[in-house]
C-alpha positions as CSV (number, residue, x, y, z in Angstrom):
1,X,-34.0,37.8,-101.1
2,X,-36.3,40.2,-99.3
3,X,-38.8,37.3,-99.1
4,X,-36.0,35.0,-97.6
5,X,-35.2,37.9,-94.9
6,X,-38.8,38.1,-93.5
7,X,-38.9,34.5,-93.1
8,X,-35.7,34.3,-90.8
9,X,-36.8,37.4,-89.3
10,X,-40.0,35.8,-87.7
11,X,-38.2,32.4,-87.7
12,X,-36.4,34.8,-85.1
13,X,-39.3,36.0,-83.6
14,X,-41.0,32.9,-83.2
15,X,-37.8,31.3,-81.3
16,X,-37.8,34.5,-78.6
17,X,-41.6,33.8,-78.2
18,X,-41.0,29.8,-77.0
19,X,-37.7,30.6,-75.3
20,X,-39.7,33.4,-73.7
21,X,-42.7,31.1,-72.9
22,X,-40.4,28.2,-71.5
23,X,-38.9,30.8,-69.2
24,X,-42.1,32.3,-68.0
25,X,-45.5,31.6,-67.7
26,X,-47.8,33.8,-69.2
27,X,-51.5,32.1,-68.6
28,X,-52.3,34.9,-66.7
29,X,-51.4,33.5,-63.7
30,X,-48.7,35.5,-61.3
31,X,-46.2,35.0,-58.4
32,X,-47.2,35.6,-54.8
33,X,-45.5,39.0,-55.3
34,X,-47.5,40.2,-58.4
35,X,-45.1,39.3,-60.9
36,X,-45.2,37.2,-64.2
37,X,-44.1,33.8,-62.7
38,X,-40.8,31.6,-63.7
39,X,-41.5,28.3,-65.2
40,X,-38.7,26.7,-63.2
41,X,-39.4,27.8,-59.4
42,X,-43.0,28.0,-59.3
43,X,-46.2,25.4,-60.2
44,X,-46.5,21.5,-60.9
45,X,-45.4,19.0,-58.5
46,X,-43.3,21.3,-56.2
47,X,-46.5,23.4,-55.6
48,X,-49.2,20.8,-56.0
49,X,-47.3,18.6,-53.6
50,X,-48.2,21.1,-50.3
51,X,-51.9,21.4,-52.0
52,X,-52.1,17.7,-52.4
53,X,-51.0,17.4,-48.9
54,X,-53.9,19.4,-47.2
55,X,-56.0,17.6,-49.0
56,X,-54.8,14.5,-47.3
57,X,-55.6,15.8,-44.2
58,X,-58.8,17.3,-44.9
59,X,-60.2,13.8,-46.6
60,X,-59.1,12.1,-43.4
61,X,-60.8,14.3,-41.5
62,X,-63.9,14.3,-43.0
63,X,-64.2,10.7,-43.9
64,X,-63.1,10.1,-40.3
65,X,-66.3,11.9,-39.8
66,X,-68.4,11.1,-42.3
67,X,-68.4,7.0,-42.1
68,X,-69.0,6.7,-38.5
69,X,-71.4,9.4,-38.1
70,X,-74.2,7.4,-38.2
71,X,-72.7,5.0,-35.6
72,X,-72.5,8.6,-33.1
73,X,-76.1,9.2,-33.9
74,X,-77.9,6.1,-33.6
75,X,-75.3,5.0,-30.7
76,X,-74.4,8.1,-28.3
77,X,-77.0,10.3,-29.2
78,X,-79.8,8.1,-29.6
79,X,-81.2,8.9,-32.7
80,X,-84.0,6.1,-34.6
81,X,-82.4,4.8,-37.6
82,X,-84.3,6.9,-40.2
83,X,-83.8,10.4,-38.2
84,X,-79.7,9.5,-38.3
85,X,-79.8,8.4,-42.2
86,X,-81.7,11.7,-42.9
87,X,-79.6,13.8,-40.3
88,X,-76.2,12.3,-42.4
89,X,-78.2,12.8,-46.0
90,X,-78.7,16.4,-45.3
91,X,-75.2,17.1,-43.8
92,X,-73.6,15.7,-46.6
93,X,-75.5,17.2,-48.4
94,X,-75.3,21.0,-47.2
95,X,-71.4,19.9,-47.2
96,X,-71.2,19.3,-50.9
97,X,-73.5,22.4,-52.2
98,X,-72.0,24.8,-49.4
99,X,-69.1,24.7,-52.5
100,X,-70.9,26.5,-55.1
101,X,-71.2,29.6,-52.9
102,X,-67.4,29.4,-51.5
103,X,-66.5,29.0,-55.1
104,X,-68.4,31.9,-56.4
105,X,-66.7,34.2,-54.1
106,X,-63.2,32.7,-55.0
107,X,-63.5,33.5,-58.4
108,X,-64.9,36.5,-58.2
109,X,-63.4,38.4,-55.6
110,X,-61.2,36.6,-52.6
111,X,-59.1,33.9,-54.9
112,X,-58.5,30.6,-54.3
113,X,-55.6,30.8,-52.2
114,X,-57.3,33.3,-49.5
115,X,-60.2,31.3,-49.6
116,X,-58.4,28.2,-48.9
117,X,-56.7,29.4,-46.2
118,X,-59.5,31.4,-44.4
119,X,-61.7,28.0,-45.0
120,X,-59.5,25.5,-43.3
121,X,-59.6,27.8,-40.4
122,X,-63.0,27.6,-40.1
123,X,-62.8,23.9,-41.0
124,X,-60.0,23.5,-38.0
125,X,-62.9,25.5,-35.6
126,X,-65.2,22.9,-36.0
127,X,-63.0,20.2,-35.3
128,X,-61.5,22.1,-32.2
129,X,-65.5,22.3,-31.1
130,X,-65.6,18.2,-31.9
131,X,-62.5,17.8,-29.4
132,X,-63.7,20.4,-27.1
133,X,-67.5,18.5,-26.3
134,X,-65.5,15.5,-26.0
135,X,-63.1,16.2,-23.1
136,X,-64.6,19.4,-21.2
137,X,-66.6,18.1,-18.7
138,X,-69.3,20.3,-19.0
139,X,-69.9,19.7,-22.8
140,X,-69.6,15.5,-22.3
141,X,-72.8,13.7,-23.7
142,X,-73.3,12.3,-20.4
143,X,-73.3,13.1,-16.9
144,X,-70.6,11.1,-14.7
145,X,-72.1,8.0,-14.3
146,X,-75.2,8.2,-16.7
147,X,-75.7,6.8,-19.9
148,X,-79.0,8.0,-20.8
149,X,-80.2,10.6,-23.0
150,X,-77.2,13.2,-24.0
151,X,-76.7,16.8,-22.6
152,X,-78.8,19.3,-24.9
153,X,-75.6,21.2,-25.0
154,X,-73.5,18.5,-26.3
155,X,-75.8,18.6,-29.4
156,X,-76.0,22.2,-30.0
157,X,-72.0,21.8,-29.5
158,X,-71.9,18.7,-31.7
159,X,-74.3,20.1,-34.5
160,X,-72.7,23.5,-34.6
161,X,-69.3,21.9,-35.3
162,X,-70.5,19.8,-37.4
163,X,-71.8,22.4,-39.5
164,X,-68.9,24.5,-39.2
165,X,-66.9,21.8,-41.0
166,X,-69.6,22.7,-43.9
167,X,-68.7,25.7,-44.1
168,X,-65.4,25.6,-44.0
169,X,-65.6,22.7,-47.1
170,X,-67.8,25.0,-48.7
171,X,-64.5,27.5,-49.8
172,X,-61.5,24.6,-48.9
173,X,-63.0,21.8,-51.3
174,X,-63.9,23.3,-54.7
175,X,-60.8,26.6,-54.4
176,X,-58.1,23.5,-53.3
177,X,-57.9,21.0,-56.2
178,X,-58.8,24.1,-58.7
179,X,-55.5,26.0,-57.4
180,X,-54.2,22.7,-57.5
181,X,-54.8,22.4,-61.3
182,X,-54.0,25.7,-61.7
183,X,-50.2,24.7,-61.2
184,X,-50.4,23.7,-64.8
185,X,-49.8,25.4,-67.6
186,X,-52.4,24.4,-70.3
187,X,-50.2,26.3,-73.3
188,X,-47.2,24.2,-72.1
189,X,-47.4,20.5,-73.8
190,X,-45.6,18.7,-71.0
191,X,-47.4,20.6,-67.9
192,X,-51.1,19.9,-70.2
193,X,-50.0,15.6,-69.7
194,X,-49.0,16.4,-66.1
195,X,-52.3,18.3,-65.3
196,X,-53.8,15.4,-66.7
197,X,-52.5,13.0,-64.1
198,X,-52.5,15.6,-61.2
199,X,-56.2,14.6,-61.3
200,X,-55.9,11.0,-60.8
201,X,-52.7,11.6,-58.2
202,X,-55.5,14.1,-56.0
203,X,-57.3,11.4,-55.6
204,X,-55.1,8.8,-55.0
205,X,-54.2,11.2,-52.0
206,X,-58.3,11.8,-51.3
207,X,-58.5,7.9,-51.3
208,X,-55.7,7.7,-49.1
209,X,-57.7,9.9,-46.8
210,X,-60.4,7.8,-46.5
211,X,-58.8,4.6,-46.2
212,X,-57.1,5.9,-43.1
213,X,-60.3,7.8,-42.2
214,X,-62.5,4.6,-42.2
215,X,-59.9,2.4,-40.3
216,X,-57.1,4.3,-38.1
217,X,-59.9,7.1,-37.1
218,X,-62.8,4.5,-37.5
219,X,-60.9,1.9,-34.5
220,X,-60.4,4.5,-32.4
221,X,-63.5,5.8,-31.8
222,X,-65.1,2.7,-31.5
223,X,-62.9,0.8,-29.2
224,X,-60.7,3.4,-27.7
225,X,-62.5,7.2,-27.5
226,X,-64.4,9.2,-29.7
227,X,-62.5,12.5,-28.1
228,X,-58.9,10.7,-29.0
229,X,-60.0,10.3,-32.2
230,X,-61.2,14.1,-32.9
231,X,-57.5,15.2,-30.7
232,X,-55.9,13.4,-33.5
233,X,-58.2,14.7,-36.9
234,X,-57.4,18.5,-34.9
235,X,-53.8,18.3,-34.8
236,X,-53.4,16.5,-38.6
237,X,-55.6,19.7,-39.9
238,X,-53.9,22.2,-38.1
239,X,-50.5,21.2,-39.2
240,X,-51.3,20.7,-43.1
241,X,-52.9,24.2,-42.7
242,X,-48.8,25.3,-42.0
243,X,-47.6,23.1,-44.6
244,X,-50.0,24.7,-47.0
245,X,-49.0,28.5,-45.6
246,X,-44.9,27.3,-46.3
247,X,-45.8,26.7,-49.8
248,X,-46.5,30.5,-50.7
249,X,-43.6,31.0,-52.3
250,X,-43.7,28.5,-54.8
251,X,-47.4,29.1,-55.8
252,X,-48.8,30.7,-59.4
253,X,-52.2,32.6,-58.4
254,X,-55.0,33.5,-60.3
255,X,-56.3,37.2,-59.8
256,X,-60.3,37.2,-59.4
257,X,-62.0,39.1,-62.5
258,X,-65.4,40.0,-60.8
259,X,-68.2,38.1,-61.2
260,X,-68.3,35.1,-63.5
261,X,-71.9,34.7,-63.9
262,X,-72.6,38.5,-65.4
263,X,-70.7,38.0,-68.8
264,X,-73.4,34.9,-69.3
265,X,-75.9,37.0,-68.5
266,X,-75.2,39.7,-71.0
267,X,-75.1,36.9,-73.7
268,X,-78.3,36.2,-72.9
269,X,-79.8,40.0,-72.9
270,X,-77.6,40.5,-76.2
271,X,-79.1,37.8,-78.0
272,X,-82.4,38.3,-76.9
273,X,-82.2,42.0,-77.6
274,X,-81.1,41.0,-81.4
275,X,-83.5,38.0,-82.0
276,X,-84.9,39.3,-85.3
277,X,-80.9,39.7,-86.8
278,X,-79.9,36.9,-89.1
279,X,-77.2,35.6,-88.3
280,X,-73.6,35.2,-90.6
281,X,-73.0,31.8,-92.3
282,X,-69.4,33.0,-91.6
283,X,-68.2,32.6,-87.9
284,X,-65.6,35.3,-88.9
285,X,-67.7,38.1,-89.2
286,X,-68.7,37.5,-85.3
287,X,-67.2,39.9,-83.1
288,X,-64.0,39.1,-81.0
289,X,-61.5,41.3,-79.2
290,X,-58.0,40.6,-80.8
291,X,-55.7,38.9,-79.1
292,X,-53.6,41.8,-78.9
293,X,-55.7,43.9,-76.7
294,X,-56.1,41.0,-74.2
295,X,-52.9,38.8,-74.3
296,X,-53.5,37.3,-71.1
297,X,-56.9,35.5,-71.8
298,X,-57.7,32.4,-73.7
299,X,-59.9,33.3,-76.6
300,X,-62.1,30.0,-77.9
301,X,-63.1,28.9,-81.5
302,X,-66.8,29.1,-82.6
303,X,-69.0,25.8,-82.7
304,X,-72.2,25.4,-83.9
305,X,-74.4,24.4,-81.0
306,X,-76.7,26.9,-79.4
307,X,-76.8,29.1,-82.9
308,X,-79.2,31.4,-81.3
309,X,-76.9,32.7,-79.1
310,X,-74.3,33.6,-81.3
311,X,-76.6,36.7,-82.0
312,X,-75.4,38.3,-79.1
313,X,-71.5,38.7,-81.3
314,X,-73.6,39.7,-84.4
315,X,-71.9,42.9,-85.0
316,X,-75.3,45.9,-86.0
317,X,-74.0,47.7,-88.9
318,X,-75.9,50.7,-88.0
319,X,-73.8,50.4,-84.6
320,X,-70.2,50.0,-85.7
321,X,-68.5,53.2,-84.6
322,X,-70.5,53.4,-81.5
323,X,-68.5,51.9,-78.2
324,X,-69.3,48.4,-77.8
325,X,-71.7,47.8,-75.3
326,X,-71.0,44.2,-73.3
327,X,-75.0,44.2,-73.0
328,X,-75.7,44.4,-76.8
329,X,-73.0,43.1,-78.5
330,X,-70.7,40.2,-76.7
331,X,-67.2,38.5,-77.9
332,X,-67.2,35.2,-79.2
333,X,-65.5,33.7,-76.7
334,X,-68.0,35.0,-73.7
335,X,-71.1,33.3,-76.1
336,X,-69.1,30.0,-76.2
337,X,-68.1,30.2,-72.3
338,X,-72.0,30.9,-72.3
339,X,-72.6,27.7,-74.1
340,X,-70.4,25.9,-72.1
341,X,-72.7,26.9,-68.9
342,X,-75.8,25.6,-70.9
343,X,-74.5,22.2,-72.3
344,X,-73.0,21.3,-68.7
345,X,-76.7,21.1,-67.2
346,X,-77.4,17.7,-68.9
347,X,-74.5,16.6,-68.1
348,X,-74.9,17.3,-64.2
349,X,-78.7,16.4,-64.2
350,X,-77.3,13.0,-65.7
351,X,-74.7,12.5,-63.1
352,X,-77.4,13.4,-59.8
353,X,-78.3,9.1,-60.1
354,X,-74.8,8.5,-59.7
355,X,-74.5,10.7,-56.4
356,X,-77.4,9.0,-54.7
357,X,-76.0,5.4,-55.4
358,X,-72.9,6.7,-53.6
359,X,-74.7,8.1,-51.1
360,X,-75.6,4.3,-49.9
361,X,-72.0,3.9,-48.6
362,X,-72.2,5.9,-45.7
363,X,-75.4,5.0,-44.9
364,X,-77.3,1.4,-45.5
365,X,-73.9,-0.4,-46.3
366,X,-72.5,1.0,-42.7
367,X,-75.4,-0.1,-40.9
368,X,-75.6,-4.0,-42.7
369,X,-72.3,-4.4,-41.6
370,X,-73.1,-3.8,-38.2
371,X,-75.8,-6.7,-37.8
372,X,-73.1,-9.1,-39.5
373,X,-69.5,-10.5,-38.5
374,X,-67.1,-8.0,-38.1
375,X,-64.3,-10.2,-36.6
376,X,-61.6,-10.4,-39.1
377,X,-59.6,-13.1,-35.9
378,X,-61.0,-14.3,-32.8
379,X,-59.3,-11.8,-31.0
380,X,-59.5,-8.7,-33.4
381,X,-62.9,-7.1,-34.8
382,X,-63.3,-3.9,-37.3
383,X,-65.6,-1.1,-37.0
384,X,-68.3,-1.1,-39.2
385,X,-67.1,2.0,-40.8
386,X,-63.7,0.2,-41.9
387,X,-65.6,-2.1,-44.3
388,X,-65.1,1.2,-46.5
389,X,-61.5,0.8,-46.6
390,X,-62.4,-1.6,-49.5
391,X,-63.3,1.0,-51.9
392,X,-60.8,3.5,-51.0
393,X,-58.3,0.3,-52.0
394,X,-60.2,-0.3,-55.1
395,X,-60.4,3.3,-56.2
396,X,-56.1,3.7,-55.3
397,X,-55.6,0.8,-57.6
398,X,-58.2,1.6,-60.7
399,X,-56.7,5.2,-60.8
400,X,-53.0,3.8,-60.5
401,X,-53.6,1.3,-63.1
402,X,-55.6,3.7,-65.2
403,X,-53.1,6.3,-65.1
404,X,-49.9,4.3,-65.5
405,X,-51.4,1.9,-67.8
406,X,-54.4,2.4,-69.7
407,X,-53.7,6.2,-70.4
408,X,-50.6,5.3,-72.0
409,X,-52.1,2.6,-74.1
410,X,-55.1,4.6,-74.9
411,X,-53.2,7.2,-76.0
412,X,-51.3,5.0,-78.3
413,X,-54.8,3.6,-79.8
414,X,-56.8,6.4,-79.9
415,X,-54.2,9.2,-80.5
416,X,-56.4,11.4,-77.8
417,X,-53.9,12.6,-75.2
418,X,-56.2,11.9,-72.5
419,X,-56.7,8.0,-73.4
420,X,-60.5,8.4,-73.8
421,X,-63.0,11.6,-73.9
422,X,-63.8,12.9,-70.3
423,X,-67.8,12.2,-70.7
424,X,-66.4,8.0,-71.9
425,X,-64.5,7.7,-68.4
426,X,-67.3,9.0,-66.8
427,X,-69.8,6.5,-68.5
428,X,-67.5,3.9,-67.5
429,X,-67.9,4.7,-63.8
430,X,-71.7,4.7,-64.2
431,X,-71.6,1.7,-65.4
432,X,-69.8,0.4,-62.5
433,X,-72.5,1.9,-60.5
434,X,-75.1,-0.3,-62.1
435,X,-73.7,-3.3,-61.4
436,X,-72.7,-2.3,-57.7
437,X,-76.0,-1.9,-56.9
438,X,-77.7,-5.0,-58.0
439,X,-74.4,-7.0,-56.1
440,X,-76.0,-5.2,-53.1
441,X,-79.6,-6.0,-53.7
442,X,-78.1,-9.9,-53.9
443,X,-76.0,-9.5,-51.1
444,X,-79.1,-8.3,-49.0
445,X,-81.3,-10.8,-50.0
446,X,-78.7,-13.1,-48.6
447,X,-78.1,-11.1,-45.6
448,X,-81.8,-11.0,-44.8
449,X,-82.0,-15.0,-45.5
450,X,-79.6,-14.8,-42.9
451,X,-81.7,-13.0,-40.4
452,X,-84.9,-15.2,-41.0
453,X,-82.8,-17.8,-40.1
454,X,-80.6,-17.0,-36.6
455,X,-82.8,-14.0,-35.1
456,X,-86.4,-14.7,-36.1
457,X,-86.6,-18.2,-36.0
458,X,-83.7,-18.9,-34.3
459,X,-83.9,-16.3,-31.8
460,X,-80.4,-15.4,-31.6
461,X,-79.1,-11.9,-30.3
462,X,-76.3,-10.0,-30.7
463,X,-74.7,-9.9,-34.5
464,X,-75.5,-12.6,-37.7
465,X,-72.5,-15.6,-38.4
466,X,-72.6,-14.3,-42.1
467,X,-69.3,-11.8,-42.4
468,X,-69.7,-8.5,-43.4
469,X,-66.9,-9.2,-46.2
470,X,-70.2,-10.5,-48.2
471,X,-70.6,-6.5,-48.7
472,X,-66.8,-6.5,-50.2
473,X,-68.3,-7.2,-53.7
474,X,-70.1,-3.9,-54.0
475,X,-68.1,-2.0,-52.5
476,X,-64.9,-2.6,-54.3
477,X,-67.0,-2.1,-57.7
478,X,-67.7,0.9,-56.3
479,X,-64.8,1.8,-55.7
480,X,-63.3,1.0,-59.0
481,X,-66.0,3.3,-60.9
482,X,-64.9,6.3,-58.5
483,X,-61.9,6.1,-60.3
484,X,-63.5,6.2,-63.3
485,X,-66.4,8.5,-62.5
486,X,-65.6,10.4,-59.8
487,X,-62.3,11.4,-61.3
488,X,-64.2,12.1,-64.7
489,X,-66.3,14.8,-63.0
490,X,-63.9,16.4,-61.4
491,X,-61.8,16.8,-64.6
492,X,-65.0,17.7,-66.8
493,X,-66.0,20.3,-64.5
494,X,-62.6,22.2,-64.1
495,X,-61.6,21.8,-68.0
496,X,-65.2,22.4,-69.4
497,X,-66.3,25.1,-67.7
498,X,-65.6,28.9,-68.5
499,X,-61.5,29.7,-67.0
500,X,-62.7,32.5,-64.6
501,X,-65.4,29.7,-63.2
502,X,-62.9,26.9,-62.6
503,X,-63.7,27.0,-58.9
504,X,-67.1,27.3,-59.4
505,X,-66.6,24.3,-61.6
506,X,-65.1,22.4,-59.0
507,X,-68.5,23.3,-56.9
508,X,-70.8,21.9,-59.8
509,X,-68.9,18.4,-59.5
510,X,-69.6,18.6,-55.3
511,X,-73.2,19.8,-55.6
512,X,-73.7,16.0,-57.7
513,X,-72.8,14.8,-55.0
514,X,-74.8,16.8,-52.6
515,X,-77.4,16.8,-54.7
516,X,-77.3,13.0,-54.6
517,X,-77.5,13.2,-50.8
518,X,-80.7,15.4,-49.8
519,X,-82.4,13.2,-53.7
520,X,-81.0,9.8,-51.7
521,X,-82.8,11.5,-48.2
522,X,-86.0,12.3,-50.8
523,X,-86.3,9.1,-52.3
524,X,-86.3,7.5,-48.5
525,X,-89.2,9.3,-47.5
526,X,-91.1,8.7,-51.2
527,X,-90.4,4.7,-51.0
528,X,-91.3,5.1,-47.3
529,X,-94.6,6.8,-48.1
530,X,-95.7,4.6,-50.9
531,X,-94.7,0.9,-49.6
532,X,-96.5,1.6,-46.4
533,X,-99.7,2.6,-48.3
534,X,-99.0,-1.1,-49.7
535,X,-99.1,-2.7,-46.2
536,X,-95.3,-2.8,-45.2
537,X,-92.6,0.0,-45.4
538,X,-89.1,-1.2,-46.9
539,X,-87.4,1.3,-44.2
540,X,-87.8,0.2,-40.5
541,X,-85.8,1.6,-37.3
542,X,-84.1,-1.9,-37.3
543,X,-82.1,-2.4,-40.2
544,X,-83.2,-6.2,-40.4
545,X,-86.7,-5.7,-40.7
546,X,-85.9,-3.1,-43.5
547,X,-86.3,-4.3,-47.3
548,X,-82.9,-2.7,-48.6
549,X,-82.8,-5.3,-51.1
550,X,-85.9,-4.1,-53.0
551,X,-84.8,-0.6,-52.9
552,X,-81.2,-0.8,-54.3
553,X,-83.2,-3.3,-57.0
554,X,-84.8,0.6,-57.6
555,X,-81.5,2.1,-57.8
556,X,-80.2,-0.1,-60.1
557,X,-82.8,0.3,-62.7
558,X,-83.0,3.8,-62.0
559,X,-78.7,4.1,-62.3
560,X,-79.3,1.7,-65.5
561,X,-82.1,3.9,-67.2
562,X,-79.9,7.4,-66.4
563,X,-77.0,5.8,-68.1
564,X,-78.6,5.0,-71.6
565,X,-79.8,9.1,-71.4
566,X,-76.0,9.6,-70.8
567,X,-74.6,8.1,-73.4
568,X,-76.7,9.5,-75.9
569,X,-75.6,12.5,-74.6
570,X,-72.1,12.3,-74.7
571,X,-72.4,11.2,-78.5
572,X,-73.3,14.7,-79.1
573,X,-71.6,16.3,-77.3
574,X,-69.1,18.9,-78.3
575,X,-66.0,19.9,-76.2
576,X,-64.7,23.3,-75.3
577,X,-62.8,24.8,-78.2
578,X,-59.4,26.3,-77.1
579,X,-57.2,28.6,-79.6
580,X,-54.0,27.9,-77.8
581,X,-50.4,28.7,-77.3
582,X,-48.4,25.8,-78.1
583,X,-45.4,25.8,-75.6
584,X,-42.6,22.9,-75.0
């Protein structure tokens, strides 16, 4: 009878715990007024939606940017073709590191929402700076009724907002589509499967971005005014930076812990301190702080990788009833966050091949398609930027159909509620890369058949008959592995990364591809170097007397030889180890 009492009794108990957990959320999130949040008026789509939103704006704008800013170099400011591809390579590339700093100081101290907001501000200053050296007459690249080399000023204006759009990505990019995600309950069942699409939907909404970026913003500057085009990027950010504000309300935050990097680091002196204790056979005798002293904060479960450091949670028996020390003797869970850190190196060193291939699209592809046929009618030609438009339609159809289609099949196959393991997808997207790149190096070959043909023997001027939609190929395959890779990486690096580093997290996935950027900018000047030595450089300030084709031949096996490394990484590899709450 007793026995039959208790177990109603915490049959009871266990029924006020999930009615109490599908009221509330209790992931140690809170309300914009400090409270414990309610399920029902705060987070997932109703929040994500004004987060997703300002991320539409901001992609526009930078892509808008980004694709054509090689045209503004080469074409208003004058620049040889090697000093612009360099001068894009290392903006992009401060762009996508700047990240790991803003993120740092979101998790540890500002927050993502503050950081967000006090970004885009910055981000709207440059873009006010763009407009500004565009229409005030005094800050105008030329001089009324000059075309010659551009007012110094207009470059120092230029350059400084161009870089103030880096540093305004730097906190907006990796503290956005983190808060984003953090909309999600991970405890609740239902809000884990809609975080898992939230990824893809972010960049259906990023691809969005750049397919109006690349075409809308791409025409006008071309063929109706650079400073029209920079009025209309100013006023889209500065109105999404309202929307975002209006959402407040309907917001779960995170509250910043301090520093994530110094718990790793006192894994590190506590293991080194103890490296002459055995450690136990049994992961149970490892220290851990009970759940009930820190209810708010995932705990995870031991694995076996990185033994070594599981020294640092070897409990000394002669220390026992002294305090705990967080440099000598650690939790479980801070070794395994620890561990996490350590296994994601390979993974990003692995991905660094994959961020230089994409570097190519805002580069090289921009400037083939401005030697070939742009003209789509005999009345109506694209910018060479638009040819880009491709891939952003390939990558909003592959993450469409992946998410609508192939998840819930795989899902059905595999039984793994994401379809297929993060580090697969990702894989996949390499892949993808591989083959892109050796399209291109046929493509070019043809291209510069082409040019042998009409302008050196031929002695034509002016653009090649062959249409730049020869270049649709690779980019659309492209395209297709973003939404496979680039996805993949976003998702690793917020899932598999410690829960106070999520924005940091966010920053590792941008610093591949900024990373990929100043390698692309490295490799350049390498090839450059070593192919003159041989009696004829690959890279030329005319794109037609350039050997491109040989060089994305070099990606290709270089893209083909990283991704046999990765995918004997990712059969070892071993995911991050939640104990959670099972809500819903």
């Amino acid at each position: 009878m007793e026995l039959e009492m208790e177990k109603n009794r915490r049959g009871v108990v266990v029924q006020e715990e999930s009615c109490d957990g599908e009221k509330w959320v209790h992931d140690s999130s809170v309300d914009h007024k400090g409270r414990v949040p309610l399920r029902a008026s705060t987070g997932i789509w109703k929040a994500s939606s004004f987060i997703i939103m300002i991320e539409f704006s901001e992609r526009l704008s930078y892509f808008g940017i980004a694709t054509n800013l090689i045209s503004y170099l080469t074409r208003v400011i004058h620049q040889d073709l090697k000093t612009a591809v360099k001068n894009v390579n290392y903006w992009a590339g401060v762009t996508t590191l700047m990240p790991l700093l803003g993120g740092l100081l979101a998790d540890a101290y500002t927050g993502r929402f503050t950081m967000v907001l006090f970004s885009s501000l910055i981000y709207l200053m440059g873009l006010c700076l763009f407009t500004m050296s565009q229409f005030i007459p005094s800050l105008k690249p030329y001089s009324e009724g000059t075309s010659q080399r551009p007012r110094k000023i207009h470059e120092v204006v230029f350059f400084l907002g161009l870089y103030f759009i880096s540093v305004g990505t730097g906190g907006h990019k990796p503290c956005l589509e983190s808060f984003g995600a953090d909309q999600f309950d991970d405890d609740h069942s239902e809000e884990r499967k809609k975080k898992m699409s939230y990824f893809n939907w972010w960049n259906f909404a990023l691809s969005c971005g750049l397919l109006l970026g690349v075409t809308v913003i791409a025409y006008v500057q071309d063929y109706v005014s650079w400073g029209v085009a920079d009025l209309i990027l100013t006023l889209s950010m500065a109105i999404a930076v309202v929307t975002f504000y209006l959402g407040k309300p309907y917001y779960r935050y995170r509250i910043p812990e301090g520093s994530p990097l110094t718990p790793m680091f006192q894994v590190l002196v506590a293991a080194i301190r103890k490296r002459n204790l055995p450690v136990p056979t049994n992961p149970a005798l490892l220290y851990e702080v009970p759940k009930s002293q820190k209810p708010q904060r995932r705990l995870l479960g031991h694995t076996n990788r990185l033994r070594f450091l599981d020294k640092a949670a070897t409990i000394e028996e002669d220390r026992i009833s002294i305090e705990q020390n967080p440099w000598r003797l650690a939790t479980v869970t801070t070794v395994e966050e620890t561990k996490l850190i350590l296994n994601m190196i390979p993974v990003w060193l692995t991905s660094l091949t994959f961020g230089i291939c994409i570097a190519q699209t805002t580069t090289f592809f921009i400037k083939q398609a401005a030697t070939m046929n742009l003209n789509i009618t005999e009345n109506f030609k694209i910018p060479p930027a638009s040819i880009n438009a491709l891939g952003a339609i390939a990558m909003i159809i592959s993450v469409t159909v992946y998410d609508k289609i192939l998840v819930p099949m795989l899902r059905k196959a595999t039984g793994n509620e994401r379809g297929i393991n993060i580090l697969q997808r990702i894989g996949i997207g390499m892949l993808f890369s591989v083959v892109a790149m050796s399209v291109a190096a046929l493509v070019e070959m043809k291209r510069l058949r082409a040019v042998e043909k009409e302008i050196i023997q031929g002695g034509k001027t002016g653009p090649l008959s062959l249409s730049a939609f020869w270049l649709a190929p690779q980019i659309i395959i492209i395209g297709v592995g973003d939404g496979f890779a680039v996805v993949g990486l976003q998702e690793y690096f917020y899932d598999q990364v410690p829960d106070s580093m999520r924005s940091l997290g966010i920053a590792f996935y941008l610093s591949v591809l900024g990373a990929g950027s100043f390698l692309s900018s490295f490799l350049i000047i390498v090839v450059d170097h070593v192919t003159e030595k041989g009696g004829r450089s690959w890279f030329a300030q005319n794109v037609n007397l350039c050997r491109l084709d040989n060089f994305y031949w070099l990606l290709a096996a270089m893209s083909g030889l990283n991704l046999c490394v990765f995918v004997m990484l990712a059969i070892k590899y071993t995911y991050k180890n939640v104990q959670r709450r099972i809500i819903g």
